[in-house]
Structures are given as C-alpha cells and as structure tokens.
N, C-alpha and C positions, 0 to 999 in steps of 0.2 A: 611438422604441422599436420593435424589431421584436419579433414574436410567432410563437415556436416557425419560427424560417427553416431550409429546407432545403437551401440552395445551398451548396454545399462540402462537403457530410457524404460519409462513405465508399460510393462507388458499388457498384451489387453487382460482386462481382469485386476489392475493394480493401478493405485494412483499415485504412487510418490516412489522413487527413489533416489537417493543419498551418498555423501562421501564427502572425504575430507582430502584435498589434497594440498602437498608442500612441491614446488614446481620450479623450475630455474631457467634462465634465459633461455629463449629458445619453443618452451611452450607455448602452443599458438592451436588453438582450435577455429576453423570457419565454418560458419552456416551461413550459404547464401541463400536459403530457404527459410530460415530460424527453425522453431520448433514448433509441433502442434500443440506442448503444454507449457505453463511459465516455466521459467526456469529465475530461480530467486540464488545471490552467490552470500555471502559475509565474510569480509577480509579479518585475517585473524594478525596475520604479521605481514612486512613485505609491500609488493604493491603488483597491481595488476591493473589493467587498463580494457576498456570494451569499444568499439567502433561500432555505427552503425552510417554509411554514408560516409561522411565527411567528418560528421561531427563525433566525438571522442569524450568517454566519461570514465576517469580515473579512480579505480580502488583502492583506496587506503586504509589501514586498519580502522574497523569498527563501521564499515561502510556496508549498507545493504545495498545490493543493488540489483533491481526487477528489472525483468525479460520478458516482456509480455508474449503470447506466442501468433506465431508466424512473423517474428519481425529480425529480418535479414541481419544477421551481426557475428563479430568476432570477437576471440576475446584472448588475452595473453601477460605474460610477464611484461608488464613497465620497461623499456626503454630504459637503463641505465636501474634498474633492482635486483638487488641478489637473488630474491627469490617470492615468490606469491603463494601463504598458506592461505588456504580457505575454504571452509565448507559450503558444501553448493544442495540443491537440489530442484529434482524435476517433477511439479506434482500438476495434478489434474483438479485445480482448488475448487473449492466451495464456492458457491455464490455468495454467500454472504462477508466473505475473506474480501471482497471488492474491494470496500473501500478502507479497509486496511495497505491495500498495495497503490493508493494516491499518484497518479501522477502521470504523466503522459507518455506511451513509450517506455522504449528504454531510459530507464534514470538511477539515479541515487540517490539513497535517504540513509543521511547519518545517525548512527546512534549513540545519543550522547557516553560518556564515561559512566555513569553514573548506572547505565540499564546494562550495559555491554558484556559484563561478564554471566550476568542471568537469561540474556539472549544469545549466546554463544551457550550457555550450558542446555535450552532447550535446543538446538539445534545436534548437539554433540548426541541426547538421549534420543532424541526421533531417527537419528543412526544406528545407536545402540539397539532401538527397538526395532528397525529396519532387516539388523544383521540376524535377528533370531531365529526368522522365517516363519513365526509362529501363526497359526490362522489370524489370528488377532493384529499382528505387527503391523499392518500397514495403516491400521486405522489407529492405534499408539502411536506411531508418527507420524502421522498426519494431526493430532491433537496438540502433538511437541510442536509440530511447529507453527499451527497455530496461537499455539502461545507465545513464542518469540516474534509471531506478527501483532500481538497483543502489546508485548509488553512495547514493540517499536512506536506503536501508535500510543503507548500512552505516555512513554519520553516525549515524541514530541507535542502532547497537550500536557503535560504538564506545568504547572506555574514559574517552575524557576525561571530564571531572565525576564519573567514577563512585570514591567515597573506596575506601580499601582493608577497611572491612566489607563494601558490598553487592559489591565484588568476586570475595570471598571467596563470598558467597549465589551469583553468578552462579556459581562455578565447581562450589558445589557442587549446584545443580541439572542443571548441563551432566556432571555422572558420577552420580549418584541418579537419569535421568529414571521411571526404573522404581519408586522408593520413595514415600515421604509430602512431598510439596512443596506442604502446604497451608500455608497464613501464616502460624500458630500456632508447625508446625516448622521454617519459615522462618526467624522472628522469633527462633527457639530459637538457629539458628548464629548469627544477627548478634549476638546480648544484647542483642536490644531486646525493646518489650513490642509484643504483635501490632499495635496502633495507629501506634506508632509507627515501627516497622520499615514499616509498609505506605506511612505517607507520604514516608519517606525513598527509598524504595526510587523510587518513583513519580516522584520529582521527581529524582535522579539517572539511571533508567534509560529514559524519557518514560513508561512506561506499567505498570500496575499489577502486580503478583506473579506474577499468578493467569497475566492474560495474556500475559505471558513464558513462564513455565511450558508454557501452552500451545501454544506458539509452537514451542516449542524441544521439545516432546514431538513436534508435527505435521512437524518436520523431519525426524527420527529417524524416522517410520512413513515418511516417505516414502523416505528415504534405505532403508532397508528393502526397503522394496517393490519400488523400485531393482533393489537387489541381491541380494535371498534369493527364495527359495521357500517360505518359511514363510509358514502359511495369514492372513487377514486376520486372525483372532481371535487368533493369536499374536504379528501384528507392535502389537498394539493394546495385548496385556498388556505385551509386550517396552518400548512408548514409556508405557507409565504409567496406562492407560485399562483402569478394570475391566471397563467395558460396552461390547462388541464394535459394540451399535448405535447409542451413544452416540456412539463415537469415529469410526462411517462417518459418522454427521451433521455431525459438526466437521470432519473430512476433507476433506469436498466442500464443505463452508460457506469453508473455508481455499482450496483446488484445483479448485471446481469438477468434481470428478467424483469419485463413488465410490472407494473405496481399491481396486475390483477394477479398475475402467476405467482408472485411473492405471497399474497395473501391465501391461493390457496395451497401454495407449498405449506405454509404455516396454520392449514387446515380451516380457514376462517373464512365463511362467505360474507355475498353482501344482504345477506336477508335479516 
C-alpha cells in the first residue's frame, strides 16, 4: 500500500500528468488528504473500487470516475478481481471542463459502449503526447483529454434510450428555459403524475429533472455572457433564475468563477 505518494503529480509549471496501469490484488493507494488537483480514472478491464468514508464506488470497465480535489480517499483492486487496468490522470482543469465533470464528489459516470473506445483512445493520446516532453505536450493533452470529457458528456445527452415523451420534456425545457420547469409542470407535458414522470425521466436521461433543468439553464447564462452585454441580473432572469445571488452561486459552483469573472475571462464587459 502506498500512502498519499507524490511522485508524478503535476509539477509547478505543468498541469496534467498520466498513465496507464494494469495492477493486481494487493494494490491500494491512501490519500487521507486527497489531492490538490482532480484526479479523473477509466477502467479499461478488471475492477477497482474507491472509498471515501464509509461509502464505496466501484470501477468497472468503461467507468469514469472523478476526484475532485482535496477530497480524502482510497482507491484499489476490487475485492475478489484479478486485476484493475486503467488509465488515470492528474490535471489542474479548466474552468470551463466544470460542468463536464457533473456530479457531487467523488463519483462515477458510466460510458456507454457506444463512446468507449473513442474515449479511451483520447485518453491513450494525451499519454502519448504527455511522454514526448515536448514544449507543447502538456497543452496536446490536456486538449485529449478534454475531448474524452467531451465526447462522455455527449453519451450521456445523447437521445438513445430516451422514448419519444421525455423527448418531448427535453425539447420543451430547451425553448421555456426562462418559464416554470419545476417537476409538477414537467410531469404536466409528459402526462404523467410528478412521481412518476420524475423516475422515468431519471432513468432514461441519467440524471434527475431538476438537474437537467439546471444544467441547461447554466448553459444559456453562459452562452450569454459569451455573447451579450446584458447586466448579470438580466442574463439570470433571461436562463430562468429569479434570484440574481442564487444563480452567481450556481454559476461558479457549475464554472468555477463568478458570472462577472466568466465574462471577463471571455474578454466581454458589461458596457
């Protein structure tokens, strides 16, 4: 077992580095500290498991699974598996990669069959381009692998599984983001009853109503912010958000920075 190791973490002056390991009963890394930067894994074969507390999330092949940083955890070969391949890496991410990595904590987001071997091959190349050393290399994979956070975030919006009611819900939440899109009036376009529209919805679209809704409201502010010069308070009302300070809290919780600091990252005042 090693304990909280520092050899290979991003040196300063560097934001990501990578590796692929195949590992057999017995490997067990602890951080009781976590880390200062995410650490993101993808199981390729095998199985691996992570603790944080009490509670325990299993890696099975095709499994992403984020670490956000400073958050106390272990991580090791599965209990009764032969062995745990998988690529990992440690980067110091973008703001904008936020709301690509969804989710609370330590967790796992599966990816389907369908994206898995083109997410696993960007990951494989942002190694590749890692090992060159070349001035350029760190910012070539950090691109890789924002594409394999690309391509996981668009498995799971993509439409497969999704029947043609909650389709319908998705479309009309994506033209209403500015109206009533609580579950209630939700459940009103599908015909279902709030309970049951909420389960459906959740297991066809991976994740619950509310947080779509909000998801796709924080696109729109940003997309926004982007683009106009309308003050924060009105791109807030504009994506659906009654409360101005409500919605900078969700904003940076989503992006990492204020909705003012977002806009002038992307060079845009409000004049």
């Amino acid at each position: 077992m090693r304990v909280d190791p520092d050899d290979g973490l991003p040196a300063p002056g560097r934001r990501i580095v990578l590796g692929r390991f195949d590992e057999v009963p017995g490997y067990r890394v602890l951080r009781p500290r976590g880390r200062p930067e995410w650490m993101l894994t993808l199981t390729l074969a095998g199985s691996g498991r992570f603790r944080v507390g009490r509670s325990e999330v299993v890696a099975e092949p095709g499994d992403l699974v984020v670490v956000p940083p400073a958050v106390p955890h272990d991580y090791a070969v599965r209990a009764g598996a032969r062995h745990w391949e998988f690529h990992w890496a440690h980067a110091v991410i973008r703001p904008e990669w936020r709301p690509l990595l969804e989710g609370e904590g330590l967790h796992r987001i599966g990816v389907p069959p369908t994206h898995r071997d083109a997410v696993g091959t960007a990951f494989a190349e942002a190694l590749a381009h890692r090992r060159t050393g070349r001035p350029v290399s760190d910012r070539l994979a950090m691109n890789c692998l924002e594409r394999a956070l690309l391509l996981v975030a668009d498995a799971r919006q993509a439409p497969s599984g999704v029947g043609p009611v909650v389709a319908r819900v998705l479309e009309h939440v994506d033209t209403h983001l500015d109206g009533d899109l609580s579950v209630p009036a939700l459940a009103e376009v599908a015909g279902m009853s709030p309970s049951r529209f909420a389960h459906v919805f959740a297991e066809q679209v991976g994740v619950p109503p509310q947080r779509h809704v909000e998801r796709r409201r924080l696109d729109l502010a940003a997309e926004l912010l982007d683009v106009s010069a309308r003050p924060v308070a009105a791109v807030a009302r504009a994506a659906g958000f009654a409360d101005p300070l409500y919605f900078s809290r969700r904003f940076r919780r989503a992006h990492g920075l204020s909705p003012s600091a977002y806009r002038e990252r992307a060079g845009r005042g409000t004049g």
